[in-house]
C-alpha positions as CSV (number, residue, x, y, z in Angstrom):
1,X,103.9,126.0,81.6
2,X,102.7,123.2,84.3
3,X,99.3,122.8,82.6
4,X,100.5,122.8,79.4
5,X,102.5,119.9,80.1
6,X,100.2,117.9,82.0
7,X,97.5,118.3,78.8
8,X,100.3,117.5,76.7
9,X,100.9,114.1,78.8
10,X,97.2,113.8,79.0
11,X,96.7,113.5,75.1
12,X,99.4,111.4,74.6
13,X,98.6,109.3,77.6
14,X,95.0,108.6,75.3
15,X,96.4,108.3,72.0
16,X,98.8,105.5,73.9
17,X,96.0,103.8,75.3
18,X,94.5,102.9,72.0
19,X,97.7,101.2,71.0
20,X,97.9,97.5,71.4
21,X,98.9,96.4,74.6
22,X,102.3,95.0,74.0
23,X,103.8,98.8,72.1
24,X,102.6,100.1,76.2
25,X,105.4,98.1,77.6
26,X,107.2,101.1,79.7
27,X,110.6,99.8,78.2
28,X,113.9,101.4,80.2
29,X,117.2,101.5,78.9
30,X,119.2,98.9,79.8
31,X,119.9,99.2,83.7
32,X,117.5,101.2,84.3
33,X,114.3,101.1,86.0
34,X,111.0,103.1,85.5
35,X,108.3,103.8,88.2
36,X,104.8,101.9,87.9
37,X,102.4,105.0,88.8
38,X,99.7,105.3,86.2
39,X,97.7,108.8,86.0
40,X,93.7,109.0,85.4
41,X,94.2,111.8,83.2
42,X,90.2,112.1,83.1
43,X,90.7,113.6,86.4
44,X,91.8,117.2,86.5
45,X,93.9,117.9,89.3
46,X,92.9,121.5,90.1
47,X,88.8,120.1,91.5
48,X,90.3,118.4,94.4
49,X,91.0,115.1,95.4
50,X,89.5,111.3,93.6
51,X,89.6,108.4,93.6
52,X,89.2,106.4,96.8
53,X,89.8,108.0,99.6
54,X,91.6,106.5,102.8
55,X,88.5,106.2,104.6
56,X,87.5,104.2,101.8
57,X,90.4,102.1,101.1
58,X,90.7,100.9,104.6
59,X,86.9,100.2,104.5
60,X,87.0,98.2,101.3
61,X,89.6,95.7,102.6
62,X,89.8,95.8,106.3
63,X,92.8,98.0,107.2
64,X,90.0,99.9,109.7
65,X,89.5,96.7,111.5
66,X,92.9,96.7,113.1
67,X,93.6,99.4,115.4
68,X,97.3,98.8,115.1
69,X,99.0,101.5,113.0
70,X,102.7,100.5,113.2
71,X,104.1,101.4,115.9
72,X,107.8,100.6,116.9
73,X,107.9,99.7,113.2
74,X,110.3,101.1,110.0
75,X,108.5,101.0,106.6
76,X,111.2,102.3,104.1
77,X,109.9,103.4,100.2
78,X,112.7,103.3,97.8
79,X,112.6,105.8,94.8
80,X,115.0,107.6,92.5
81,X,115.6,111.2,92.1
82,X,115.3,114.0,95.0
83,X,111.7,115.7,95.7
84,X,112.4,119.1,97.4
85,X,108.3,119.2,98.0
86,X,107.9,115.8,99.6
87,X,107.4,116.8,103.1
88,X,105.4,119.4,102.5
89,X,103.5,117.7,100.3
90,X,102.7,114.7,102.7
91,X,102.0,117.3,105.5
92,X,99.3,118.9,103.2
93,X,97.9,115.5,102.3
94,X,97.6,114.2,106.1
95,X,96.3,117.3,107.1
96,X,93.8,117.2,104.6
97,X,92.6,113.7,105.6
98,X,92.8,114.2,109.3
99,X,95.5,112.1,109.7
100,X,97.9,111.7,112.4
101,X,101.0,113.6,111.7
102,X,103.2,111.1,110.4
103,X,106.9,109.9,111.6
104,X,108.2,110.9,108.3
105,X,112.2,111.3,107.1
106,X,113.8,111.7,103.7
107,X,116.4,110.0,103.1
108,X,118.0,112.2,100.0
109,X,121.1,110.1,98.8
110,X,121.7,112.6,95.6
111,X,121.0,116.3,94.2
112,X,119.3,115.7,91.1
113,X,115.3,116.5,91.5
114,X,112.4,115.3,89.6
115,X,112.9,113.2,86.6
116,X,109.2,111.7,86.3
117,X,110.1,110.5,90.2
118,X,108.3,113.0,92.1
119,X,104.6,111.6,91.8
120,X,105.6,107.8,92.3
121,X,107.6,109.5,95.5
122,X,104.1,111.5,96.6
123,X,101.7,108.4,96.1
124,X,104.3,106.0,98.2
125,X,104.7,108.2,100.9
126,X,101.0,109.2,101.2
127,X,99.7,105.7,101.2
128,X,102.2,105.0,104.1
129,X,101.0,107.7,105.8
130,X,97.7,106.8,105.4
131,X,97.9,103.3,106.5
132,X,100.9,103.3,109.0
133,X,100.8,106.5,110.3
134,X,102.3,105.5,113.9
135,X,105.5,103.6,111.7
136,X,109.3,105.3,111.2
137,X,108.4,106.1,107.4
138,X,111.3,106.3,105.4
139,X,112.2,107.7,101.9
140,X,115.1,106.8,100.2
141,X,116.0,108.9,97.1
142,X,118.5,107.0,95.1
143,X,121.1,108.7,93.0
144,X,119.1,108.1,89.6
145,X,116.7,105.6,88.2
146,X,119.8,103.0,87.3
147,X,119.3,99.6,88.7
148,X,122.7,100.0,90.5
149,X,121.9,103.7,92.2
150,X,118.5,102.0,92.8
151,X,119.7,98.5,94.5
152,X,122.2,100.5,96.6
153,X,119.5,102.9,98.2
154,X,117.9,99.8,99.0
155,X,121.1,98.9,101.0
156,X,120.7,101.6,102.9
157,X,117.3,101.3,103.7
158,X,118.3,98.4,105.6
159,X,121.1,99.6,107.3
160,X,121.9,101.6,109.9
161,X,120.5,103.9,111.3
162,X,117.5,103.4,109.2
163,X,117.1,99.8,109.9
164,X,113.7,99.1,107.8
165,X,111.6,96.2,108.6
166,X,109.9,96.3,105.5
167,X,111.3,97.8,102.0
168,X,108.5,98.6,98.8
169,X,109.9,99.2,95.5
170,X,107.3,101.0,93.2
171,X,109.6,100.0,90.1
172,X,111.1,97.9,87.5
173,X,113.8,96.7,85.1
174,X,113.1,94.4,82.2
175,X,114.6,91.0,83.1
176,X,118.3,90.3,82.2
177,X,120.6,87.3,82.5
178,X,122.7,88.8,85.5
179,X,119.9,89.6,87.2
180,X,119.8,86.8,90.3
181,X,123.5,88.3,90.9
182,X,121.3,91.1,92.6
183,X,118.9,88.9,94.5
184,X,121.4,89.2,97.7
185,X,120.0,92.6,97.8
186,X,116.9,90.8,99.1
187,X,117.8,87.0,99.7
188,X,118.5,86.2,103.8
189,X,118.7,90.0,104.6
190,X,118.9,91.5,108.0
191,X,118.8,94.9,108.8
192,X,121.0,96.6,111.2
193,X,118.9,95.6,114.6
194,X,119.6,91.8,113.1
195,X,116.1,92.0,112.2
196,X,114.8,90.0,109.1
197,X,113.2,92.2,106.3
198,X,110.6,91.6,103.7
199,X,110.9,93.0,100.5
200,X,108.0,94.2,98.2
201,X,107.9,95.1,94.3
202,X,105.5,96.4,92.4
203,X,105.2,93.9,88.8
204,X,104.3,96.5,86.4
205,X,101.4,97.9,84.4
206,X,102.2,96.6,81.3
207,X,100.0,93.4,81.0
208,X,101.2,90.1,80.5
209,X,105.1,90.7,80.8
210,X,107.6,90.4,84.0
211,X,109.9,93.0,85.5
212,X,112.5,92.5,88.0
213,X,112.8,92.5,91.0
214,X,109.3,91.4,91.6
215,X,110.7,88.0,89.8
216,X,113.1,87.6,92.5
217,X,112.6,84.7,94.6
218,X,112.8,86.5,97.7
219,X,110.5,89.5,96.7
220,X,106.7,89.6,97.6
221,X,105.2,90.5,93.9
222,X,102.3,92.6,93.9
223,X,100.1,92.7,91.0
224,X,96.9,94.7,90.5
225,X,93.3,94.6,89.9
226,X,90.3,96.9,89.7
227,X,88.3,97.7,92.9
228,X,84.8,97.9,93.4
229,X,83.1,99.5,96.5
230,X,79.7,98.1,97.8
231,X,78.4,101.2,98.4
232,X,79.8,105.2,97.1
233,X,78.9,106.1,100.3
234,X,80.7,105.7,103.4
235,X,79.9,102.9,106.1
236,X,77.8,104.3,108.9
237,X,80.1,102.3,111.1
238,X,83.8,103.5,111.1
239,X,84.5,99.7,111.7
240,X,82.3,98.2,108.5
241,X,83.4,97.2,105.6
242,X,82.6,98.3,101.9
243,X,83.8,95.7,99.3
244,X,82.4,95.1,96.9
245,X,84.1,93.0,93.8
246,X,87.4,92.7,92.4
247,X,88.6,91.3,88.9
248,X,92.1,91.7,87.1
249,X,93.2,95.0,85.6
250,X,94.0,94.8,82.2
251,X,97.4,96.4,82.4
252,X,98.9,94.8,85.9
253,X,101.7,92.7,85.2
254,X,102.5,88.9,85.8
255,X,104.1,86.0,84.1
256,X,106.8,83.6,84.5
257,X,110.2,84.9,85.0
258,X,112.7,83.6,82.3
259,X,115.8,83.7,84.7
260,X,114.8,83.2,88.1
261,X,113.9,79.7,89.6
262,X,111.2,79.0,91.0
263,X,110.9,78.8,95.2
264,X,109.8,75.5,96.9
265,X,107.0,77.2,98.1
266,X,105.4,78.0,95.0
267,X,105.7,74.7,93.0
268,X,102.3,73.8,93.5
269,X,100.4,76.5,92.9
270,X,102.5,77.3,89.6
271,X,102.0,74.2,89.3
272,X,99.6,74.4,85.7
273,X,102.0,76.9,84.3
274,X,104.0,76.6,81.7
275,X,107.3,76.4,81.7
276,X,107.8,74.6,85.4
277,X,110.8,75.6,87.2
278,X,110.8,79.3,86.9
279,X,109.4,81.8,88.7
280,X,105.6,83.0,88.9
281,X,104.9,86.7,89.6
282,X,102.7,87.9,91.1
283,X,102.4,87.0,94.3
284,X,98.9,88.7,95.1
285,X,97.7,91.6,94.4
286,X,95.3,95.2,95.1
287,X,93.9,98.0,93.9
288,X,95.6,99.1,90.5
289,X,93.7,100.6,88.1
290,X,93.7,104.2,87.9
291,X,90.0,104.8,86.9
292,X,89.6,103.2,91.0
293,X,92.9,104.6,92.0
294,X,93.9,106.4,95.0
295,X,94.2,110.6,95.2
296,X,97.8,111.8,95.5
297,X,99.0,115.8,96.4
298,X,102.1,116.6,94.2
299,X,102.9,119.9,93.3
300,X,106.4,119.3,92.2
301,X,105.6,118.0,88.5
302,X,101.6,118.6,89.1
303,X,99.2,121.1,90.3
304,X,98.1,119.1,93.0
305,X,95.3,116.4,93.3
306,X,96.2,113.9,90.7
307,X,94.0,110.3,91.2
308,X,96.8,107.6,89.9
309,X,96.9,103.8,89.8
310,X,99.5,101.0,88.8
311,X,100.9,98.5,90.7
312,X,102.9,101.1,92.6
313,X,99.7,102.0,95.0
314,X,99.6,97.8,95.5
315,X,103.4,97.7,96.5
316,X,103.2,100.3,99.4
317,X,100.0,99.3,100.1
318,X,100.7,95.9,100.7
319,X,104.3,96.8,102.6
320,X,101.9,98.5,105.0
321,X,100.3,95.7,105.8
322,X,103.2,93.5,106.7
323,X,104.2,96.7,108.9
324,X,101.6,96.4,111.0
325,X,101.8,92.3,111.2
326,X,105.0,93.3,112.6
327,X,104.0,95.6,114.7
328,X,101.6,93.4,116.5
329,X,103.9,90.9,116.4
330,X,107.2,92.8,118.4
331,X,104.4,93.9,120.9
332,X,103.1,90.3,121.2
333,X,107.1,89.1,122.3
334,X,107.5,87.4,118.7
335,X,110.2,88.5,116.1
336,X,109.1,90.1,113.1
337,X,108.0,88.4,109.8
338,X,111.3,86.2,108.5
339,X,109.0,84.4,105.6
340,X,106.5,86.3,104.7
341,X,105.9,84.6,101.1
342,X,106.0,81.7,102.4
343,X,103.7,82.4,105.2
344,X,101.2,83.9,102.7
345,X,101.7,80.3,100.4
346,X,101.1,78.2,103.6
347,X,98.0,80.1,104.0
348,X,96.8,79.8,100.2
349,X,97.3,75.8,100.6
350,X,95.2,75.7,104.0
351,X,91.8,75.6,104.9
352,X,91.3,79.3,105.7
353,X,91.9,81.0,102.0
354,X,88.5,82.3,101.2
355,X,88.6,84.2,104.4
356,X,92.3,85.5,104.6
357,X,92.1,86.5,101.0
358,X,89.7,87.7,97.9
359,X,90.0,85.0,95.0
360,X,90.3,87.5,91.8
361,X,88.4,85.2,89.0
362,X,87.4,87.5,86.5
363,X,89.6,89.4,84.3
364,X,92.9,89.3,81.7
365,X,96.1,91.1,81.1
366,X,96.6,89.9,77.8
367,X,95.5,87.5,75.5
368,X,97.9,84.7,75.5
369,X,95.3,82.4,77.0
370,X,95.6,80.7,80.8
371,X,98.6,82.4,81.4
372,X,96.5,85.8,80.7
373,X,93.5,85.1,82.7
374,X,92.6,85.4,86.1
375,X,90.8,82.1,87.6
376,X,90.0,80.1,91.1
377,X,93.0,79.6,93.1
378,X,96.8,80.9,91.9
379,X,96.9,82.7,88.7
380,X,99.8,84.8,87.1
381,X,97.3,88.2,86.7
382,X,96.6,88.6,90.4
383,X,98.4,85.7,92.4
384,X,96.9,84.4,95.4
385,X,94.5,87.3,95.3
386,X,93.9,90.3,97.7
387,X,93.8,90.5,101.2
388,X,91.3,90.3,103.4
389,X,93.2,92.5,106.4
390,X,91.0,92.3,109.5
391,X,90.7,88.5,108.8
392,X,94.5,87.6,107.3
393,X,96.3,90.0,109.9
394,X,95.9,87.3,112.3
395,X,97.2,84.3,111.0
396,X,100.5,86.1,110.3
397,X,100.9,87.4,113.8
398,X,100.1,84.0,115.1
399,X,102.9,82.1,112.5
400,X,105.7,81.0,114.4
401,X,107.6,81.9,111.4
């Protein structure tokens, strides 16, 4: 009954990406959010595992560089809906890729399983694992997929005992007027050591369109783009790098926000946007698109390997990162990141941008012309750009914040 299913959302997942681009807008009802995994259903789950694996993906932008793996650090992953295979799952998957067993807890905050939650669950966790396997990784299972269930498990990410550092949210809720009501969720937030946190959304795989709370002013909004290795084969050095290109996936999210203002620090490189004042998402941006996704074990809703995409691998993938900065930073004598956007602006507007990040020219969500296209510099398809980890990682370790 498994496989039938997953054919069944494999033909309908092709007959859906023929439609036009606006009628793929993953609408929710109202308060509520939906996940921003996206399946390659050309890849059938039962020949193993595709996509780019973690060997490859720290290759391609310089995660393998750093020897740091987040140590002393929380990383918590905020989902909906409880997963009674998640450890097990992220056990197989580590064990698979030789990785260090990971400091893993679930966090299970209500009874109801599944619910199209369990991959988005799998992928998060994995990637974690993958990249910050020395971290405290946290799932947090909210309640349900409401906005409220969903903003309160991020409360508790935060809190005591869990005390997360850094919180990624794989999901999103169409705008609504009340929304910057919810921004305290994220705006000057400590966690229960008194540390600072820094929040990370996902924007969404619907093209040119904006989803909260990647459009809050004090969440770091991760967009996506499509991934090319310099070589399919793996470096002969476990310390070289293998990028090749990027450009803009044609379904990763960005625009302006019609409710939330815009910060200080992102006047001038919204600056040719229209209309000024408001928000500009995203932020920066990775590896989305799920014919160059990532492989993901799930054998809750799926029959194992399944290679997925979306701007939910970019969101944990890019929490990871600022784990680490942390990391080195606590063991340096330095507090951990209190302005991480910011920092990442300040760093855009300097002298040092072609080295700290990848400038994604190439490449549209949409066809509603400079707002749709990827170009030099800021643009609302893939922000600043992608990092460049063994090169940006210092700089943010080094910011007296």
């Amino acid at each position: 009954m498994k496989r039938l299913c997953a054919l069944s959302i494999g033909v309908l997942a092709a007959l859906v990406a023929s439609l036009p681009l606006l009628a793929q807008r993953p609408e929710s009802p109202t308060g509520y959010a939906h996940t921003n995994v996206v399946v390659n259903t050309n890849r059938p789950p039962e020949f193993g595992p595709y996509g780019y694996l973690p060997v490859q993906f720290k290759a391609a932008y310089g995660f393998n560089q750093i020897p740091n793996q987040g140590q002393g650090m929380t990383i918590a992953l905020v989902d909906a809906y409880a997963d009674p295979n998640i450890t097990s799952d992220l056990a197989f998957y580590a064990n698979y890729f030789h990785l260090a067993p990971c400091n893993f807890q679930v966090v299970q905050l209500g009874t109801v399983q599944g619910q199209g939650w369990d991959l988005e669950e799998s992928l998060d966790t994995q990637q974690a694992c993958a990249l910050v396997p020395r971290a405290n990784i946290i799932l947090v299972e909210a309640v349900s997929d409401s906005n409220q269930d969903l903003f309160n498990a991020v409360g508790v990410a935060v809190a005591a005992p869990y005390n997360a550092n850094v919180v990624s949210m794989s999901w999103g809720t169409n705008e609504f007027s009340g929304e910057t009501e919810y921004d305290s969720y994220f705006c000057n937030v400590t966690n229960g050591n008194g540390q600072p946190v820094t929040f990370v959304a996902a924007t969404g795989d619907s093209g040119h369109y904006t989803y909260y709370p990647s459009t809050s002013p004090c969440v770091i909004a991760a967009g996506g783009t499509t991934l090319a290795l310099s070589s399919a084969a793996p470096t002969a050095s476990p310390l070289g790098l293998n990028y090749g290109s990027e450009s803009a996936w044609q379904f990763g999210s960005g625009g302006i926000s019609s409710v939330e203002a815009e910060p200080s620090w992102q006047v001038t490189a919204c600056a040719q946007f229209q209309p000024n004042g408001f928000r500009c998402v995203p932020d920066i941006a990775s590896d989305a698109n799920p014919n160059t996704g990532v492989p993901v074990y799930d054998t809750y809703s799926d029959d194992g390997w399944v290679e997925v995409g979306g701007t939910s691998v970019a969101s944990p993938d890019w929490a990871s990162f600022f784990t680490i900065v942390n990391s080195a930073r606590v063991l340096a004598g330095k507090p951990v990141l209190s302005q991480a956007a910011q920092d990442l602006y300040n760093i855009y507007y300097g002298n040092n941008y072609d080295t700290d990040f990848h400038d994604i020219t190439s490449g549209t969500n949409g066809n509603c012309g400079l707002d749709c296209e990827a170009g030099p510099g800021y643009d609302l398809v893939t922000g600043i750009g992608s990092y460049q980890v063994n090169n940006l990682f210092a700089p943010l370790v080094a910011d007296t914040n």
